[in-house]
C-alpha positions as CSV (number, residue, x, y, z in Angstrom):
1,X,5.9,21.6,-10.4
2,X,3.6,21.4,-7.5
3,X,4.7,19.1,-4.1
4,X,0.8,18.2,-3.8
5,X,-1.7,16.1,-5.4
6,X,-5.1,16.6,-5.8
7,X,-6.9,13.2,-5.7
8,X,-10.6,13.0,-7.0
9,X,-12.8,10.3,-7.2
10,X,-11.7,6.8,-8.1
11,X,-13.9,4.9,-10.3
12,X,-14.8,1.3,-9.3
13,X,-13.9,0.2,-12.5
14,X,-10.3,0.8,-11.4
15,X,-10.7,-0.6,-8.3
16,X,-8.8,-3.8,-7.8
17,X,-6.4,-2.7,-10.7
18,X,-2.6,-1.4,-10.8
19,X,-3.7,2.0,-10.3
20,X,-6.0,1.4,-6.9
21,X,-5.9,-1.7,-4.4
22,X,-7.6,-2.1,-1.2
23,X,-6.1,-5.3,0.9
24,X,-8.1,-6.6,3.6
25,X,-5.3,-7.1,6.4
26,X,-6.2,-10.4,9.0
27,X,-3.8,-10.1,12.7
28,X,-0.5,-11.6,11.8
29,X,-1.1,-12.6,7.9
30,X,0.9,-11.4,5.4
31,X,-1.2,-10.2,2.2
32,X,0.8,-9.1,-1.1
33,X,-0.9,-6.5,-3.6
34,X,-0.3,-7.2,-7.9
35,X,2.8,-5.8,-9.3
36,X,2.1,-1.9,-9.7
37,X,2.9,0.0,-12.9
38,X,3.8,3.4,-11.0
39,X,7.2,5.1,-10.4
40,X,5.4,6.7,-6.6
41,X,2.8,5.2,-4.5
42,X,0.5,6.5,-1.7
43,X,-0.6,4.3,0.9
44,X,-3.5,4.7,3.1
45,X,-3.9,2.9,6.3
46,X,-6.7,1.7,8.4
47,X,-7.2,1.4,11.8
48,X,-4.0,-1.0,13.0
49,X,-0.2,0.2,12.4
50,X,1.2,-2.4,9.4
51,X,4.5,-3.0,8.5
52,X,5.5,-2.8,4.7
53,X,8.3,-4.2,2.2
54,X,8.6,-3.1,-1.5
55,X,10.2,-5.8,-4.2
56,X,9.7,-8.0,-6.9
57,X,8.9,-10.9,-4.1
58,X,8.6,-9.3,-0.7
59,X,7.8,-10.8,2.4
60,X,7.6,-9.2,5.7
61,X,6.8,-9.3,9.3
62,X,5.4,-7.7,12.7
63,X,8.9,-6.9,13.5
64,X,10.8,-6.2,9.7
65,X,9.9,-4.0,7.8
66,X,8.7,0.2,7.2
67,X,6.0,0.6,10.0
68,X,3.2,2.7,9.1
69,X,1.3,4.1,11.9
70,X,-2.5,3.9,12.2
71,X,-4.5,6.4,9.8
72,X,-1.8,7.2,7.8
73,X,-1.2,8.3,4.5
74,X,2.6,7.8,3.5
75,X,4.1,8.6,-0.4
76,X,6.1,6.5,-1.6
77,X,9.1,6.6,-4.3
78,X,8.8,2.7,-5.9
79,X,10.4,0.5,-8.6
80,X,7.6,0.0,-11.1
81,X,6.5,-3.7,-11.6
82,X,7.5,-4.3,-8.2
83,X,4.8,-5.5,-5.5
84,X,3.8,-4.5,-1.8
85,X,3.7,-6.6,0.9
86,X,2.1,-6.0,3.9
87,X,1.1,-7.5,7.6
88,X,-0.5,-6.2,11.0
89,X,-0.8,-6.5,14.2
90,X,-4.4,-6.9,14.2
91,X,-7.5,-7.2,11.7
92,X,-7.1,-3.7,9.3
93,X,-6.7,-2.6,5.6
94,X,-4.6,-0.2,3.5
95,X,-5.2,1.0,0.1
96,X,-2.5,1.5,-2.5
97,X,-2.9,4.6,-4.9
98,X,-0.9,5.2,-8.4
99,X,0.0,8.4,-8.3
100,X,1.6,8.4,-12.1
């Protein structure tokens, strides 16, 4: 089995769904995403560094947390049904991909 992914185009009709979110990040506020149906993730960042916490009710902070640095895309190994929560430094977004 191959390492990498080949990602096509994502439909808009999926967009906003368990298999693709986009969250719109505002400096300091912490945004959560739906629970997601997928045993790995991939998350891609904007412009800003976030910081991230996985769980069933997760809350997180500029200082706790898995930083992901600006324009990156990180995968993931994640409990399905759980949710992602996420905060930066400064106004951003990240979008959160299915890969199941």
């Amino acid at each position: 089995m191959s390492q990498y992914y080949t990602i096509t185009t994502i439909s808009t009709a999926t967009t906003g769904t368990s298999k693709y979110q986009t969250i719109a990040l505002t400096n300091g506020v912490v945004s959560t995403s739906t629970a997601i149906t997928a045993r790995r993730i991939l998350i891609t960042n904007g412009t800003t560094p976030a910081y991230v916490v996985f769980g069933s009710n997760p809350v997180t902070s500029t200082t706790a947390g898995f930083l992901i640095p600006a324009g990156a895309d990180m995968i993931f190994n994640f409990r399905s049904g759980d949710k992602v929560a996420v905060v930066a430094g400064a106004s951003s977004g990240i979008s959160i991909l299915d890969l199941d």
